[in-house]
N, CA, C and O atoms as CSV, one atom per row, in Angstrom:
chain,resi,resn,atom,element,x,y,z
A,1,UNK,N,N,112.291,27.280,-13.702
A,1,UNK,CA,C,112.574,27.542,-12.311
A,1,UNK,C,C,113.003,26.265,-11.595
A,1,UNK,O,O,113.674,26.167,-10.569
A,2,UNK,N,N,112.444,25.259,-12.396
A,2,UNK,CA,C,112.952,23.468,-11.292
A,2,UNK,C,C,114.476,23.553,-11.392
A,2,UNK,O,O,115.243,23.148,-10.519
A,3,UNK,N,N,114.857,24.158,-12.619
A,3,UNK,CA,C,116.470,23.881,-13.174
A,3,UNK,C,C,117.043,24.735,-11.972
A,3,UNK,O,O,117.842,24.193,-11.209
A,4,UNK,N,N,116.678,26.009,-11.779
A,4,UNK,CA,C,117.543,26.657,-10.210
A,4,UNK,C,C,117.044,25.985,-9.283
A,4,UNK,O,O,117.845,25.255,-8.700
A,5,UNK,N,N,116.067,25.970,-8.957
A,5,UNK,CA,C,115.764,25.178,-7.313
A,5,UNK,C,C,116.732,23.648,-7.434
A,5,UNK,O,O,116.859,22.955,-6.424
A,6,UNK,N,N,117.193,23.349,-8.387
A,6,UNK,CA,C,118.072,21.418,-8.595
A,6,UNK,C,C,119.367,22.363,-8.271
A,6,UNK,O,O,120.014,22.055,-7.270
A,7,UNK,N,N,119.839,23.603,-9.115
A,7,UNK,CA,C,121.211,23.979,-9.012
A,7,UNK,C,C,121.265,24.691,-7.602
A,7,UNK,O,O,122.235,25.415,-7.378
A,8,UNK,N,N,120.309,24.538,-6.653
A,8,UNK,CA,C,120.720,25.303,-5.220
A,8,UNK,C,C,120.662,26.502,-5.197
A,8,UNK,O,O,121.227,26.967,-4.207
A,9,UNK,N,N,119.978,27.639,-6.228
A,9,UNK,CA,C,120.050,29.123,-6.697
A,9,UNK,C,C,118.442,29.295,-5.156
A,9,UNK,O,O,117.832,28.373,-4.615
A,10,UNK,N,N,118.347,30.244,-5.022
A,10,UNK,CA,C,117.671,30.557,-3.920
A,10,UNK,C,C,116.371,31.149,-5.048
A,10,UNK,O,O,116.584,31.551,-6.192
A,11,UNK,N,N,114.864,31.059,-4.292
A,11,UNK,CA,C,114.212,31.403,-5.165
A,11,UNK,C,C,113.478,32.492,-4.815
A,11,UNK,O,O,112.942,33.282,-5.592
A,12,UNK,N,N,113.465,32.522,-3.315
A,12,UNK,CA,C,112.395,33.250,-2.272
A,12,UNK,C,C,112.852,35.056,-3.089
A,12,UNK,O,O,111.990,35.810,-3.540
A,13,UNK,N,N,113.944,35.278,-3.083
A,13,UNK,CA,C,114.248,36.947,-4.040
A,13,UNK,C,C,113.788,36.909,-4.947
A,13,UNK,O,O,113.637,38.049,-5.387
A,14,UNK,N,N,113.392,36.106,-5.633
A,14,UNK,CA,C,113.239,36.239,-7.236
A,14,UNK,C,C,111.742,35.588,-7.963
A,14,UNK,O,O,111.585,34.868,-8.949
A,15,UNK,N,N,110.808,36.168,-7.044
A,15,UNK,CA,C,109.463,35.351,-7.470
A,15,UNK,C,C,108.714,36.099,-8.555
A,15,UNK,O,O,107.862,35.644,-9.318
A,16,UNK,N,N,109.266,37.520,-8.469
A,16,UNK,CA,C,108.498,38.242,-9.292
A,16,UNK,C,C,109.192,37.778,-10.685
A,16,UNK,O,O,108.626,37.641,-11.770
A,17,UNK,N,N,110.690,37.553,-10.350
A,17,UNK,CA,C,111.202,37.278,-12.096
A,17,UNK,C,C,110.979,36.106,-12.039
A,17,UNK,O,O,111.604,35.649,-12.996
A,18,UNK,N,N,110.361,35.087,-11.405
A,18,UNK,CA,C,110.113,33.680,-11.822
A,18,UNK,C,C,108.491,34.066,-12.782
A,18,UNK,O,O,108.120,33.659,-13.882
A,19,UNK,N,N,108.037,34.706,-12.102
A,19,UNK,CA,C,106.273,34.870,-12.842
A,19,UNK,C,C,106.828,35.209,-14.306
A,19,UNK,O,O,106.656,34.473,-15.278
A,20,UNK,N,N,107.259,35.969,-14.319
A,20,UNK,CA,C,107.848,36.834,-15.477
A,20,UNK,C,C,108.336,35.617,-16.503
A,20,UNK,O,O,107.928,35.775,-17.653
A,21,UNK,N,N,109.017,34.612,-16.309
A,21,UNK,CA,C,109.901,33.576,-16.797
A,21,UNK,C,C,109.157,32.619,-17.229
A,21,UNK,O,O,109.286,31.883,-18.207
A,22,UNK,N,N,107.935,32.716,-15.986
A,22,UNK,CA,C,107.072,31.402,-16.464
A,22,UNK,C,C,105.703,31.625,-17.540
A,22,UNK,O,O,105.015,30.810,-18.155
A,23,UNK,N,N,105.666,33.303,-17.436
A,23,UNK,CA,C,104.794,33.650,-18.755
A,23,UNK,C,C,105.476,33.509,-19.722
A,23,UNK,O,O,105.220,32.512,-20.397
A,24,UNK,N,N,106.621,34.429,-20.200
A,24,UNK,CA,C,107.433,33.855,-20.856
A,24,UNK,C,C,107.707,33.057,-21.678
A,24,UNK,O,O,108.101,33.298,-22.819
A,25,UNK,N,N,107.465,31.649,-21.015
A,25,UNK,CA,C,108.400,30.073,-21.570
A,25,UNK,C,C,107.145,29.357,-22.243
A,25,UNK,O,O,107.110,28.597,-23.210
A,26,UNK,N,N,105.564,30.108,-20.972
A,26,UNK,CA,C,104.287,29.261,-21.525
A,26,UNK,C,C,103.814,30.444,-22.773
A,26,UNK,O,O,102.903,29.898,-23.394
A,27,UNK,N,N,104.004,31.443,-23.202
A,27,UNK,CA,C,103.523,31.912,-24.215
A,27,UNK,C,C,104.664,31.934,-25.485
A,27,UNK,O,O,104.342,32.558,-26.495
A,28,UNK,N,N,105.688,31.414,-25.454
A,28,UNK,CA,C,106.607,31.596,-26.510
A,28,UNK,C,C,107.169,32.830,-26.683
A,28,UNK,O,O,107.477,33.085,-27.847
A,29,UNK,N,N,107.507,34.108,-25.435
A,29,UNK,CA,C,107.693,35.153,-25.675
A,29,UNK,C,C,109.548,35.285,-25.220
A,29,UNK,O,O,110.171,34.503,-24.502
A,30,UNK,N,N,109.860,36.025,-25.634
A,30,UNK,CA,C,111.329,36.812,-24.914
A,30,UNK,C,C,110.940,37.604,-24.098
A,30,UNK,O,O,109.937,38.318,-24.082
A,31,UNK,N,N,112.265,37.395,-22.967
A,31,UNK,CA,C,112.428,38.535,-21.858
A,31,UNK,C,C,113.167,39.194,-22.476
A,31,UNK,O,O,114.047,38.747,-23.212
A,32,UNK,N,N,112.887,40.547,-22.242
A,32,UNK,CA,C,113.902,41.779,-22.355
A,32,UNK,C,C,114.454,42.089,-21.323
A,32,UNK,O,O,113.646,42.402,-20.449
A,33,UNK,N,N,115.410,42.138,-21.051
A,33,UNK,CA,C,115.971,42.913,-19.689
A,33,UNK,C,C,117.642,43.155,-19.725
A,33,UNK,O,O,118.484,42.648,-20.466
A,34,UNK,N,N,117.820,44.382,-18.351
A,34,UNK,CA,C,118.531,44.440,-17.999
A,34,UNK,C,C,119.864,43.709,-17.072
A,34,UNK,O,O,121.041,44.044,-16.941
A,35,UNK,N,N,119.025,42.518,-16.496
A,35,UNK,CA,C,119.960,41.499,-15.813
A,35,UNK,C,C,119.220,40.255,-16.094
A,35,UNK,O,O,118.238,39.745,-15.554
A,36,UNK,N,N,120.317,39.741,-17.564
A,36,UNK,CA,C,119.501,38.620,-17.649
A,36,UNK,C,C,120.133,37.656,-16.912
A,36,UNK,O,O,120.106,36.678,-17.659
A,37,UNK,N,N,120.837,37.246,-15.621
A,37,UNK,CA,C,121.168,36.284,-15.126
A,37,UNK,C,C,120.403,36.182,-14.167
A,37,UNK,O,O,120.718,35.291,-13.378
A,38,UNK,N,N,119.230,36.935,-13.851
A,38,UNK,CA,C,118.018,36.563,-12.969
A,38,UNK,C,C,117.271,35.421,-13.322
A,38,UNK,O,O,116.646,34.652,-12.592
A,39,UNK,N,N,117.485,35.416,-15.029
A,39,UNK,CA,C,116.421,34.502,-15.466
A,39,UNK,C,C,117.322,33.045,-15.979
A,39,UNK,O,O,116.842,32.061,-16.543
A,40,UNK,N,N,118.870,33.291,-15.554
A,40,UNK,CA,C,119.470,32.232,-16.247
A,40,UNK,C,C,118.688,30.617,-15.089
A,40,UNK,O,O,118.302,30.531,-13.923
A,41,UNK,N,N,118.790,29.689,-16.194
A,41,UNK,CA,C,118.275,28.310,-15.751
A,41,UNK,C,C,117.089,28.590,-15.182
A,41,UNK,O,O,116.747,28.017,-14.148
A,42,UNK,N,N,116.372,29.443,-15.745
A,42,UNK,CA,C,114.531,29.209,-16.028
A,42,UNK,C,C,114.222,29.051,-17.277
A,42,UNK,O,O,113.097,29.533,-17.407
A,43,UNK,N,N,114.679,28.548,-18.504
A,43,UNK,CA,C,114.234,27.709,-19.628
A,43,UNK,C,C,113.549,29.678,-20.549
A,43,UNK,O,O,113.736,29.623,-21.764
A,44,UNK,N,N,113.334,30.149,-20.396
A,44,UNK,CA,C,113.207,31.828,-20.604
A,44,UNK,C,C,114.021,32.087,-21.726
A,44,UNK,O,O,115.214,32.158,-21.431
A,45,UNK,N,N,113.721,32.274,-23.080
A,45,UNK,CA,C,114.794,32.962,-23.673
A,45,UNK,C,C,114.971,35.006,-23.261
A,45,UNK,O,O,114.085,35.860,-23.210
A,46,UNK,N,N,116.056,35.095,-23.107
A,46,UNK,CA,C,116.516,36.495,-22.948
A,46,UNK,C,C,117.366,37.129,-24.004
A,46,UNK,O,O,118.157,36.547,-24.745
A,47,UNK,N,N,117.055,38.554,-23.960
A,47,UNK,CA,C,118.109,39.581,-24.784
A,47,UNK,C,C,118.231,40.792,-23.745
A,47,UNK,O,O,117.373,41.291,-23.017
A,48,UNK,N,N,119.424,41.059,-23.900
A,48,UNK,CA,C,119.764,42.457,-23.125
A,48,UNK,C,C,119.220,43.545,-23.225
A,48,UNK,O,O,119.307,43.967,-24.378
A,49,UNK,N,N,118.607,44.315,-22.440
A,49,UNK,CA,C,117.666,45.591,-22.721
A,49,UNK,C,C,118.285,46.347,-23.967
A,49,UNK,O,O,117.683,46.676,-24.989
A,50,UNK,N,N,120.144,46.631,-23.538
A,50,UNK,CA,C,120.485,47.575,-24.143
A,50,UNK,C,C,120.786,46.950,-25.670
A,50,UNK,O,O,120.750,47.916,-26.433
A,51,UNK,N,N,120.982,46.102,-26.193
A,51,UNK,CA,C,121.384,45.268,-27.358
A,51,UNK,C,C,119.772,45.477,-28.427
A,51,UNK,O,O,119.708,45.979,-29.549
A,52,UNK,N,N,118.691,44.926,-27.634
A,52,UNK,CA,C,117.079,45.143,-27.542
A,52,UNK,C,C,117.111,46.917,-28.072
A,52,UNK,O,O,116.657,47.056,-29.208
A,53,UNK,N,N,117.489,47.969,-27.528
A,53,UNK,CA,C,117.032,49.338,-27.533
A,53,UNK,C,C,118.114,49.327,-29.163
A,53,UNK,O,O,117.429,49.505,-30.170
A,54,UNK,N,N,119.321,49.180,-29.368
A,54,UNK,CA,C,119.941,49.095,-30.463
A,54,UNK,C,C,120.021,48.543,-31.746
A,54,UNK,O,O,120.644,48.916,-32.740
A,55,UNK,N,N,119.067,47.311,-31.494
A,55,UNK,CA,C,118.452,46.382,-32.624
A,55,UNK,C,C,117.294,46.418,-32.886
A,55,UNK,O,O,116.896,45.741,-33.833
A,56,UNK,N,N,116.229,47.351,-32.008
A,56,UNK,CA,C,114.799,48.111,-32.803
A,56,UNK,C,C,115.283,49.803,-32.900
A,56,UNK,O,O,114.600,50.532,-33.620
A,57,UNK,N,N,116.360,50.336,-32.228
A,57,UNK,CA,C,116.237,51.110,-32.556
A,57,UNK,C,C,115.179,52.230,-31.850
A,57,UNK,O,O,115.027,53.305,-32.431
A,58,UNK,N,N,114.686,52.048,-30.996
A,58,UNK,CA,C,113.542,52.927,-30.193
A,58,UNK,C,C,113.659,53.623,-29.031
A,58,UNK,O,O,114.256,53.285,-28.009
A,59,UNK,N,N,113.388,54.065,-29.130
A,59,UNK,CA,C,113.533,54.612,-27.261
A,59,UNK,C,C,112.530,54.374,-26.091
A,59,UNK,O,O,111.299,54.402,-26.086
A,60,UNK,N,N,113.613,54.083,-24.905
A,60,UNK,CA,C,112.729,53.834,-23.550
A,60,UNK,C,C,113.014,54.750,-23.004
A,60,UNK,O,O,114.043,55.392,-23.212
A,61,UNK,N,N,111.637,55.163,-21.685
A,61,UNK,CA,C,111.968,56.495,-21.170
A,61,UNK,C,C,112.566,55.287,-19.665
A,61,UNK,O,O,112.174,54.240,-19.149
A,62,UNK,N,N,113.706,56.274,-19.485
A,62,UNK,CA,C,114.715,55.314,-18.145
A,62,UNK,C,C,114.434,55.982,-16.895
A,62,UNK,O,O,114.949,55.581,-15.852
């Protein structure tokens, strides 16, 4: 999250996907999601929900 607050990205919208980013980065996990440019330059690795639903193969109820 320091990397957007340096690039001027606004943070006050996006606190819930900062929590999200910062569990994330401190447990060694991936985000899954649908818009991963929420999480771009929070250090977060991401995969696209829909790429995610096609490469396990499973279903989400939408």
């Amino acid at each position: 999250m320091e990397n957007k607050h340096r690039q001027g990205e606004p943070l006050d919208d996006h606190v819930s996907d900062a929590f999200i980013a910062a569990v994330a980065v401190t447990c060694g996990l991936v985000v899954v999601s649908r818009n991963e440019a929420e999480f771009r330059n929070t250090g977060a690795k991401t995969i696209n929900h829909g790429i995610y639903r096609t490469l396990v193969n499973i279903s989400f109820v939408d």
